[in-house]
C-alpha positions as CSV (number, residue, x, y, z in Angstrom):
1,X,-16.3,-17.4,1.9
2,X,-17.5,-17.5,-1.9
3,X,-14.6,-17.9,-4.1
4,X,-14.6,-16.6,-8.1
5,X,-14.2,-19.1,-10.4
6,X,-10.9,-19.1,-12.7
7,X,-11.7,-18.3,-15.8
8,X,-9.4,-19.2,-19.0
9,X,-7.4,-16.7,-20.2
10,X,-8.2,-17.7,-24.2
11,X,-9.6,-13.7,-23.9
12,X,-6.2,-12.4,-23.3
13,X,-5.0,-11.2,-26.6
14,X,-1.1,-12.3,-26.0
15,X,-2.1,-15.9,-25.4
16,X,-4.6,-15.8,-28.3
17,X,-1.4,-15.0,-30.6
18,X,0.5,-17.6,-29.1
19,X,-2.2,-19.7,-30.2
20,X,-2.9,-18.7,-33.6
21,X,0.7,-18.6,-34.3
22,X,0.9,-22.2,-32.9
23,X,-1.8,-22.9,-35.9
24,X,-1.1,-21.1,-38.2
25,X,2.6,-23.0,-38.4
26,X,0.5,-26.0,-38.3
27,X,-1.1,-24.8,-41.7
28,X,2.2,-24.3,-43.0
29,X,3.9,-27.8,-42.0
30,X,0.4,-29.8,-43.6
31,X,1.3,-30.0,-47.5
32,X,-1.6,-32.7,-47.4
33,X,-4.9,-32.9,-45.1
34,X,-4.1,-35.6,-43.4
35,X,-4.1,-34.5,-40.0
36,X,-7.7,-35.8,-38.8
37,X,-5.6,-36.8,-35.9
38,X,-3.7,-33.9,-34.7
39,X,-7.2,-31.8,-34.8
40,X,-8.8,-34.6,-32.4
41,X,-5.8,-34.3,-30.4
42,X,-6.0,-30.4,-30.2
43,X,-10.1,-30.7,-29.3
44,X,-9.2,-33.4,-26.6
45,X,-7.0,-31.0,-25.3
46,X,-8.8,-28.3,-25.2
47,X,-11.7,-30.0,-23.8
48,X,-10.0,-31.7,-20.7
49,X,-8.9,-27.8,-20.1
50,X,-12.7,-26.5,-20.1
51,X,-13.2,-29.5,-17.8
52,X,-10.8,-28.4,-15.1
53,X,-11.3,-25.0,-15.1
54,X,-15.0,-25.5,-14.3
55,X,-14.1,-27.2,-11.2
56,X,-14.3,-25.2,-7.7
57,X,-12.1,-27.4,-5.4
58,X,-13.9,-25.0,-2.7
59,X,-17.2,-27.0,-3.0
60,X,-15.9,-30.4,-3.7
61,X,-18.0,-32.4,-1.1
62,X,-16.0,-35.9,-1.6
63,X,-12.4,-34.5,-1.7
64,X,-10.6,-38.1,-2.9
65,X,-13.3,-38.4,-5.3
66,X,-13.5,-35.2,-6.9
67,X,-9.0,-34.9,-6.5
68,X,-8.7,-38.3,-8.3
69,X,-11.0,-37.3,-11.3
70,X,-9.2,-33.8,-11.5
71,X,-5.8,-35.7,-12.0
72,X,-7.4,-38.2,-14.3
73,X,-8.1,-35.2,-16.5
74,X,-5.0,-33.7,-16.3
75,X,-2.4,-36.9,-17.0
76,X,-4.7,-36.8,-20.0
77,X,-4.4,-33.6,-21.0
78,X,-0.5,-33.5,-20.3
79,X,0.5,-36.9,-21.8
80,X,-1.4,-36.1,-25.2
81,X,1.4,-36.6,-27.5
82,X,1.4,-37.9,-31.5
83,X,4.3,-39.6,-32.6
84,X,3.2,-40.1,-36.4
85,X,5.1,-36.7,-37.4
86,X,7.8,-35.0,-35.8
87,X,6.3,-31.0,-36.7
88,X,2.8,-32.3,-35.6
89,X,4.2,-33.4,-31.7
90,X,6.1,-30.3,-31.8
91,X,3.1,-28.5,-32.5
92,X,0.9,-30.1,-30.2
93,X,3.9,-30.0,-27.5
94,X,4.2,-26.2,-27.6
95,X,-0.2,-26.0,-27.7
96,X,-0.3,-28.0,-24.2
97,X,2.6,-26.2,-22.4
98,X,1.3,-22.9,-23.6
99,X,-2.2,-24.0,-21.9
100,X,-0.5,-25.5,-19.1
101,X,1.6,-22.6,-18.0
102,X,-1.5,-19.7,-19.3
103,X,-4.4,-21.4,-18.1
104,X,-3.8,-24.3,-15.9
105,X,-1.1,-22.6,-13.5
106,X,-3.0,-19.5,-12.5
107,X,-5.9,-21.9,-12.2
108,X,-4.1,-24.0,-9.2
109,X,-2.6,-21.1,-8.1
110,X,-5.8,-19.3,-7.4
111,X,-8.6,-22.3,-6.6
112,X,-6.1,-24.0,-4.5
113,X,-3.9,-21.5,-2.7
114,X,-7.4,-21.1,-0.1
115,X,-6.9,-25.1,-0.1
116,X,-3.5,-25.4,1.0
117,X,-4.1,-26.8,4.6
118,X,-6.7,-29.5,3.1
119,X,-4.5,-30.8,-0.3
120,X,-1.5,-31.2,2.7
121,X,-3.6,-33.5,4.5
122,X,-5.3,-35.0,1.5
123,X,-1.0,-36.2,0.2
124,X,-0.8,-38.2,3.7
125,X,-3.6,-40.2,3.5
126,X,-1.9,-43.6,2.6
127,X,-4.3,-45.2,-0.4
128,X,-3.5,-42.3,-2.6
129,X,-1.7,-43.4,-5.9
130,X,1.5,-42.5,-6.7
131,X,0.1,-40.0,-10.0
132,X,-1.8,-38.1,-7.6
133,X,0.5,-37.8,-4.9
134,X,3.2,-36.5,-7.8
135,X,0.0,-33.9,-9.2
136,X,-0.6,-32.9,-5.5
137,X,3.2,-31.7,-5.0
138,X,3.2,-30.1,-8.1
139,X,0.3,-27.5,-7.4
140,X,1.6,-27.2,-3.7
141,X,5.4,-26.1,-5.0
142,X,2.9,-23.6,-7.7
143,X,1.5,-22.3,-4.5
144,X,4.3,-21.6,-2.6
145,X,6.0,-20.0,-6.0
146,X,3.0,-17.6,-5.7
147,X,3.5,-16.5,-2.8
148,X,7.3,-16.1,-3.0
149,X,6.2,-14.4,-6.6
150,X,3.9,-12.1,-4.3
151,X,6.5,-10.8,-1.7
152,X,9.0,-10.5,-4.2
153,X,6.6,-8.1,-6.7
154,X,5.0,-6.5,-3.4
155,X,8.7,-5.7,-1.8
156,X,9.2,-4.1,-5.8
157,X,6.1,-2.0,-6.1
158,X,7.3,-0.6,-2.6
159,X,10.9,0.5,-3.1
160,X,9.6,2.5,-6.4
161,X,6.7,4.2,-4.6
162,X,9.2,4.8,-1.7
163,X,12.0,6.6,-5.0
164,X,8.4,8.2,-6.3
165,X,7.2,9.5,-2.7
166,X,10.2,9.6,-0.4
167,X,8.4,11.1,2.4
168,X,5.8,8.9,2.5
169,X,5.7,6.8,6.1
170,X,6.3,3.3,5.7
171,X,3.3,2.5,7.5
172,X,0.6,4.0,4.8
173,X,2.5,2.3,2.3
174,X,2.3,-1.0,3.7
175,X,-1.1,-0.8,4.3
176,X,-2.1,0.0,1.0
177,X,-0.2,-2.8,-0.4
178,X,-1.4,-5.3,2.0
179,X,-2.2,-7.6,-0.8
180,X,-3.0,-11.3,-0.3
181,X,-2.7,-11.7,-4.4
182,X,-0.3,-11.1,-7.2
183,X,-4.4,-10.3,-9.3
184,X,-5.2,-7.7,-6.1
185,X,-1.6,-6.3,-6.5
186,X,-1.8,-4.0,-9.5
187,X,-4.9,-2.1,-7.6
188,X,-3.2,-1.3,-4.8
189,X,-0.5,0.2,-6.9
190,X,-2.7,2.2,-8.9
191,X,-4.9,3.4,-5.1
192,X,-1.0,3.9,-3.7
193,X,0.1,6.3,-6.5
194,X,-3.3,8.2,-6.9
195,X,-3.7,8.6,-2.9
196,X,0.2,9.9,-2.9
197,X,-0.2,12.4,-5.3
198,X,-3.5,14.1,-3.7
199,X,-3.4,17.2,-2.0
200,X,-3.9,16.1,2.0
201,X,-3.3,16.6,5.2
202,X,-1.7,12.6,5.4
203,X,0.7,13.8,2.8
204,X,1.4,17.0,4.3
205,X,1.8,15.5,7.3
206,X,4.2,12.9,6.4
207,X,6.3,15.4,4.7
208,X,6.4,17.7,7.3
209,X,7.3,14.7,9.6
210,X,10.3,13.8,7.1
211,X,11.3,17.8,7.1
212,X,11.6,17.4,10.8
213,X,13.8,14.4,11.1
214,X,15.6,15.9,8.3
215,X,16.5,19.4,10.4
216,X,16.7,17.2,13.8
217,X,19.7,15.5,11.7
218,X,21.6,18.7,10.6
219,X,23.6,19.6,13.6
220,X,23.9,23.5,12.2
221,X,20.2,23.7,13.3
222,X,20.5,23.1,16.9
223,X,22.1,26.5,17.6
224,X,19.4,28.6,15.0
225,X,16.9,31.1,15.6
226,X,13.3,29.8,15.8
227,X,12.8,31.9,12.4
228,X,15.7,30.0,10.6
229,X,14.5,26.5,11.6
230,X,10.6,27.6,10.5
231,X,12.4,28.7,7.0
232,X,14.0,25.1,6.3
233,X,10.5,23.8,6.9
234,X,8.7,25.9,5.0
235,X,11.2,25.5,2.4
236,X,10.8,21.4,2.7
237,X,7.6,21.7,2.6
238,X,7.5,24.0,-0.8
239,X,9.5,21.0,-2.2
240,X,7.2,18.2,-1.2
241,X,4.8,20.0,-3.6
242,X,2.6,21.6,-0.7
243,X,3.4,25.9,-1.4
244,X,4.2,27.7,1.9
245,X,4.2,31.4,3.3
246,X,6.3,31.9,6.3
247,X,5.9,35.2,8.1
248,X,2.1,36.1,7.0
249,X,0.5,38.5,8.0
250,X,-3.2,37.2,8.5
251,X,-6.0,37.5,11.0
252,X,-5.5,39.3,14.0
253,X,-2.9,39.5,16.5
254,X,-3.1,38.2,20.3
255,X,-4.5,41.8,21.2
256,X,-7.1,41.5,18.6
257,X,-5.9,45.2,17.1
258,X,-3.3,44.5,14.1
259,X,-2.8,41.7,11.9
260,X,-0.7,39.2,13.1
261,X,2.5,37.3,12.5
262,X,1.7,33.5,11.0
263,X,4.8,31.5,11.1
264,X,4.4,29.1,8.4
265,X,1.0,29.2,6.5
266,X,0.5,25.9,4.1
267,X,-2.4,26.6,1.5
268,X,-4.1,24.7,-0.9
269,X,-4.8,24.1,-4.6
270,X,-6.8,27.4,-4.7
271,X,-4.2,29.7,-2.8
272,X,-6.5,29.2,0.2
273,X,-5.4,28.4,3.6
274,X,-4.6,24.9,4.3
275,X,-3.0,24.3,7.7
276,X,-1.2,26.8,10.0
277,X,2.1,26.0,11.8
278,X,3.0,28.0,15.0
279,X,6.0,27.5,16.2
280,X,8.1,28.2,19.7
281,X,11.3,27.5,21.1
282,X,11.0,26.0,25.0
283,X,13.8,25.5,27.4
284,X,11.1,24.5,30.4
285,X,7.5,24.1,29.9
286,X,6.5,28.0,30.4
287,X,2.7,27.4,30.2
288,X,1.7,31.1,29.5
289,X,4.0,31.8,26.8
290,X,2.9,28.1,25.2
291,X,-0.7,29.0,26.1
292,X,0.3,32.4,24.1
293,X,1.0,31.2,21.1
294,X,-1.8,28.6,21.2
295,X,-4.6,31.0,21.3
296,X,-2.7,32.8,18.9
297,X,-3.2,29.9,16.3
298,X,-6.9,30.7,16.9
299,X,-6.7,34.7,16.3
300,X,-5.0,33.4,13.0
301,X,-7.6,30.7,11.8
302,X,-10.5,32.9,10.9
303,X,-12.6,30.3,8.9
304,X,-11.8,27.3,11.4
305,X,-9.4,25.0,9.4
306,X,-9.4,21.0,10.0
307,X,-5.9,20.8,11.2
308,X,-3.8,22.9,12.3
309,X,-0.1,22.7,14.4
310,X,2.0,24.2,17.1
311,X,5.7,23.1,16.6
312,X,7.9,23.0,19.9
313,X,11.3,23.4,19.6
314,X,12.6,21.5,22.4
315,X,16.1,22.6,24.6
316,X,15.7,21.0,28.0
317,X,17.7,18.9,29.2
318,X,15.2,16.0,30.0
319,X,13.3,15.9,27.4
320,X,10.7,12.8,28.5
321,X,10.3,15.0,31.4
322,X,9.2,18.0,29.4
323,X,7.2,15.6,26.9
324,X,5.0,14.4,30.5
325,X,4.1,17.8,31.9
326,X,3.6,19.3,28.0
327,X,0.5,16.6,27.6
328,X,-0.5,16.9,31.2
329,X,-0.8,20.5,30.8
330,X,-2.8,20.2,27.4
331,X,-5.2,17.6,28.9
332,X,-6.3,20.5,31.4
333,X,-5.5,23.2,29.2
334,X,-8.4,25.8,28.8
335,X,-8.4,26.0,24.9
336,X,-10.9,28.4,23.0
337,X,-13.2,25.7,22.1
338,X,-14.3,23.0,24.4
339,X,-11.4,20.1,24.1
340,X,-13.2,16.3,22.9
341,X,-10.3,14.4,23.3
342,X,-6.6,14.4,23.6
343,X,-4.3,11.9,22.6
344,X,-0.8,10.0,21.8
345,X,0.1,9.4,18.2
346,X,2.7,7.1,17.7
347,X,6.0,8.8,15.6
348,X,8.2,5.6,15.6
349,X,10.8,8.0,17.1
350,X,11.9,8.6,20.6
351,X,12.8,12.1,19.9
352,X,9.8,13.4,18.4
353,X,6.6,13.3,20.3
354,X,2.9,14.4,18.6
355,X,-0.1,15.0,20.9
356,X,-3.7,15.6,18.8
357,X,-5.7,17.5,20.5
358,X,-9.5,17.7,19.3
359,X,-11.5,21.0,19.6
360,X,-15.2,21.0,19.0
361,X,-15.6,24.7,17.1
362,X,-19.2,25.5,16.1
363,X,-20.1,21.9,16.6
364,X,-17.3,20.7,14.1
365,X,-14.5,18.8,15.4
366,X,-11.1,19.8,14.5
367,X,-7.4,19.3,15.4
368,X,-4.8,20.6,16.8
369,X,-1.9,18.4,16.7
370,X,1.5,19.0,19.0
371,X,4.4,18.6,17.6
372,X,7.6,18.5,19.8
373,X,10.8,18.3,18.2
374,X,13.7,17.6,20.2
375,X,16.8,20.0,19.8
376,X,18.4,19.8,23.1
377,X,22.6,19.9,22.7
């Protein structure tokens, strides 16, 4: 693997303040030119920092060699010091920890964090001088502060994208910010935020998901008609930024002569349909009243939507039972278009249980996804 190398961060326009404000207060102290010196001092420094960063630990082919020469550098770029004037050592004090903590730092941080393993074995090898052992510890503890850095900026990020997008799953979060770099960190934000805010069947999805744990919570919805409970997740939905018609009147009906009843209808930016939710309350798996009000999501979906959704309502008694023979039935099940697949998608929850069941329509797959909520008493 081909590692970048660090480049100094002189470009930056905070650190070239820092700088210019270092010299300019150097100007100021000077009432005579008589600081050949100091500007040697500064150079020196500056040059032992050019000399570092153009290393690439990566492709060091004699490790001791290559180590010892990097801490030779940097004892010399670190114990610069002039003791002639006490404003001129100031100076040059703050110049070197400003490059030190700017440049130098991130430098370790990035060309050795891939080198951690190695510089560990490198500190137990016993004719290693005392310097380098000390140099050796000191990028190691700048390594490990990354990474604690890293979980600690990463754990941030997700606890405001979690206040921004509460329904969000936790799953899509963390795999957007599944970041191995503090540099890698503020991209993943910017993809999280941009990705959240789309219109989408994910995020429609994992809002209706949070709408259903939501109603599955409020005990005053276990004893509610199968109109009432549609209306709370239409009107969850509506506030999750996705607008929803319940009760529509669209399509045809299951005798093909009237329009017919849509229970919730999600559409998109344009007003157009988006998704269709039919929804049933079951007792017992009743296979030609589900089969019903599956064929009736076809009748409905006249231009052949991606994804669309049949919500169960679940009051049996056993409701693992139910949740068996409802995706045995659908693996037989003679749909209107010729089934590809069926299968399991994990919820996280042992109460809610989603079958996706792929349909082939006009040689375009699309999805019907089963959604069974259970309400049982």
């Amino acid at each position: 693997m081909q590692h970048a190398k660090f480049n100094p961060s002189f470009k930056h326009e905070s650190h070239l303040k820092k700088i210019a404000q270092i010299l300019w207060e150097y100007r100021i102290f000077s009432i005579e030119d008589k600081s050949l010196y100091l500007k040697v001092k500064i150079y020196r420094i500056i040059l032992n920092l050019s000399h570092i960063n153009k290393q690439n630990p990566t492709e060091w082919l004699q490790y001791k060699d290559e180590f010892e020469n990097l801490c030779l550098t940097f004892y010399e770029l670190k114990n610069s010091e002039i003791k002639e004037r006490l404003s001129q050592t100031t100076l040059l004090e703050t110049l070197k920890n400003s490059l030190i903590k700017n440049n130098l730092e991130p430098y370790f941080r990035i060309n050795f964090n891939a080198l951690d393993l190695k510089l560990r074995q490198y500190l137990l090898l016993a004719e290693i001088s005392k310097e380098e052992e000390k140099i050796g510890n000191y990028i190691l503890s700048l390594i490990e502060d990354r990474d604690s850095v890293l979980k600690e900026r990463v754990s941030l990020t997700k606890k405001k994208i979690k206040i921004t997008f509460p329904y969000i799953s936790e799953n899509r979060i963390n795999n957007i910010l599944n970041v191995d770099s503090i540099e890698s960190l503020q991209s993943a934000t910017l993809k999280a935020f941009d990705e959240f805010s789309d219109f989408s069947f994910e995020n429609m999805y994992d809002k209706f998901l949070a709408s259903l744990i939501k109603l599955q919570g409020d005990i005053l919805y276990r004893n509610k008609s199968e109109d009432e409970r549609n209306t709370y997740i239409g009107n969850m939905l509506g506030m999750g930024g996705f607008q929803v018609k319940d009760q529509t009147f669209w399509g045809s009906s299951n005798t093909g002569k009237s329009a017919g009843e849509v229970d919730i209808m999600v559409l998109d930016k344009n007003q157009l349909p988006f998704s269709i939710i039919e929804a049933l309350i079951l007792d017992s798996l009743k296979q030609d009243y589900l089969k019903q009000h599956i064929d009736k999501i076809y009748k409905y979906d006249t231009t052949g939507l991606q994804n669309n959704m049949i919500l169960v309502y679940s009051e049996t008694k056993s409701f693992s039972d139910f949740c068996n023979r409802y995706y045995t039935y659908i693996l037989k099940c003679n749909f209107p278009y010729k089934q590809l697949s069926s299968d399991i998608i994990d919820t996280g929850y042992s109460e809610i249980k989603i079958y996706k069941t792929t349909l082939e329509r006009n040689r375009k797959p699309t999805n019907l996804y089963h959604v069974i909520l259970n309400l049982s008493s």
